[in-house]
C-alpha positions as CSV (number, residue, x, y, z in Angstrom):
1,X,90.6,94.0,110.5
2,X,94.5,92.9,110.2
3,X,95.6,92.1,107.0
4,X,97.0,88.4,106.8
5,X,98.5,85.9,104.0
6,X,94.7,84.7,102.7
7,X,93.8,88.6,102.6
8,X,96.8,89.5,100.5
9,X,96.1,87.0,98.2
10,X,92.5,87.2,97.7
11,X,93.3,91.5,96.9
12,X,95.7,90.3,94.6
13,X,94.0,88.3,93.0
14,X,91.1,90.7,92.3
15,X,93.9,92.6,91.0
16,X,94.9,90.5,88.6
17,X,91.4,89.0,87.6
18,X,90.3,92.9,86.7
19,X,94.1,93.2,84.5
20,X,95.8,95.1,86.7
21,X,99.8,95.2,86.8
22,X,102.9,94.9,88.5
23,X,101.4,94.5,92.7
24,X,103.5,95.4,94.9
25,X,102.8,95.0,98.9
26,X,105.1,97.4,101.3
27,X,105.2,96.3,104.7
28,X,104.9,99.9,106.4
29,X,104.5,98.7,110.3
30,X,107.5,99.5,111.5
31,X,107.8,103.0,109.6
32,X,104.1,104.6,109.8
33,X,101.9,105.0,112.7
34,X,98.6,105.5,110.0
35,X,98.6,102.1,108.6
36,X,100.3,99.1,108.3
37,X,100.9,97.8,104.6
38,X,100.7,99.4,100.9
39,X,99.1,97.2,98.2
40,X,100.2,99.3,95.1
41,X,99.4,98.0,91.5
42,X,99.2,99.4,87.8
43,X,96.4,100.2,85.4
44,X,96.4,101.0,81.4
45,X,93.8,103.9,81.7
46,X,91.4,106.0,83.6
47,X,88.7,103.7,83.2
48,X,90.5,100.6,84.2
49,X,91.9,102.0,87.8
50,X,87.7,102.5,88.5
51,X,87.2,99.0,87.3
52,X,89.6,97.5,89.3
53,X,88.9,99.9,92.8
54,X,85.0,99.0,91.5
55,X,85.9,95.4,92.2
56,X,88.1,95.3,94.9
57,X,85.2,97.6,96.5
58,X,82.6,95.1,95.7
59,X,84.6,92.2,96.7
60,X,85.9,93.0,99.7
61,X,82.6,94.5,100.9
62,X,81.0,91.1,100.6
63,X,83.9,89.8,103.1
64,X,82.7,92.8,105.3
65,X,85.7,95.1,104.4
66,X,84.4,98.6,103.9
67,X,86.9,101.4,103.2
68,X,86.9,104.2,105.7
69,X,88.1,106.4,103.2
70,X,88.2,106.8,99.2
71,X,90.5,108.9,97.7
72,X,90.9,110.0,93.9
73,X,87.6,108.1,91.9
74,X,87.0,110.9,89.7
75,X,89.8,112.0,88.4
76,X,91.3,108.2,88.6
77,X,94.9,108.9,88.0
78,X,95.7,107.5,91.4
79,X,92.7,105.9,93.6
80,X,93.3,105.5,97.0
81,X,91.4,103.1,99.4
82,X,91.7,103.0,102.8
83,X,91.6,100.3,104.8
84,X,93.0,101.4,108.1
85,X,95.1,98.4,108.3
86,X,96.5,98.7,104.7
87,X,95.5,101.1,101.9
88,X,95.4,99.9,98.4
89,X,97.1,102.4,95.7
90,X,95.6,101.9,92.2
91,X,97.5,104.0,89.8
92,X,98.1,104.8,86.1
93,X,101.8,104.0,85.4
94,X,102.9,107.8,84.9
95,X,101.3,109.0,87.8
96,X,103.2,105.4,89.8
97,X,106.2,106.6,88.6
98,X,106.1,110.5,89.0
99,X,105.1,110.0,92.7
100,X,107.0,107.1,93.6
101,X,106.5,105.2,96.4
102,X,108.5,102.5,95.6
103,X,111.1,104.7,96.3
104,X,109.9,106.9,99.2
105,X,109.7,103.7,101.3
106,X,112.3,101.9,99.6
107,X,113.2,100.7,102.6
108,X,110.5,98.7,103.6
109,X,110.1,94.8,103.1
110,X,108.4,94.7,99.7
111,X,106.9,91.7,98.1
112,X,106.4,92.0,94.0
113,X,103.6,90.5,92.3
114,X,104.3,90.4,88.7
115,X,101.1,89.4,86.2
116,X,99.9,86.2,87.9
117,X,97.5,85.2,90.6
118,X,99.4,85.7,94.2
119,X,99.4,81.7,94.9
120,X,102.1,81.0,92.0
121,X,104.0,83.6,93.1
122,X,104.1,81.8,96.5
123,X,106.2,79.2,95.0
């Protein structure tokens, strides 16, 4: 299922209701035949990046979003869950910023979601 505006922000805002950080969405169409955006975001520990993919899981099943693929749980540095349509990156902030991929597709369109629900950063 495409991902639109109300889709964004509804995964954003589970994001942000669970504490996590810094969202960033990377619109990948253009660049990647596998998928077509990034929803990357920030969490303080390992127990917090399953919290937050343990909600966005839960939540987005009940709107009939089931991941086809889940990467990372266990060791929950970096969990991965894919979407087909977009894949959302929950990382802890070292392993964010030893892989990057703000940078490797720095030259996408990005949209930045800093600590507050997606609908006041509309304004």
């Amino acid at each position: 299922m495409p991902l639109n505006k109300s889709k964004i922000k509804n995964i954003v805002d589970i994001i942000f209701e669970k504490k996590g950080s810094d969202v960033l969405l990377l619109d990948i169409r253009k660049h990647s035949p596998v998928t077509d955006y990034f929803i990357i975001c920030t969490a303080q520990s390992q127990p917090h990046t399953q919290a937050i993919a343990d909600e966005l899981l839960s939540k987005l099943k009940k709107q009939h979003l089931i991941p086809h693929h889940i990467e990372g749980y266990n060791n929950a540095q970096w969990i991965l869950l894919d979407y087909f349509d977009f894949v959302i990156h929950i990382f802890l902030n070292e392993t964010r910023q030893f892989y990057g991929l703000e940078r490797l597709w720095g030259d996408v369109p990005q949209r930045r979601y800093i600590d507050q629900p997606a609908d006041k950063s509309d304004n």
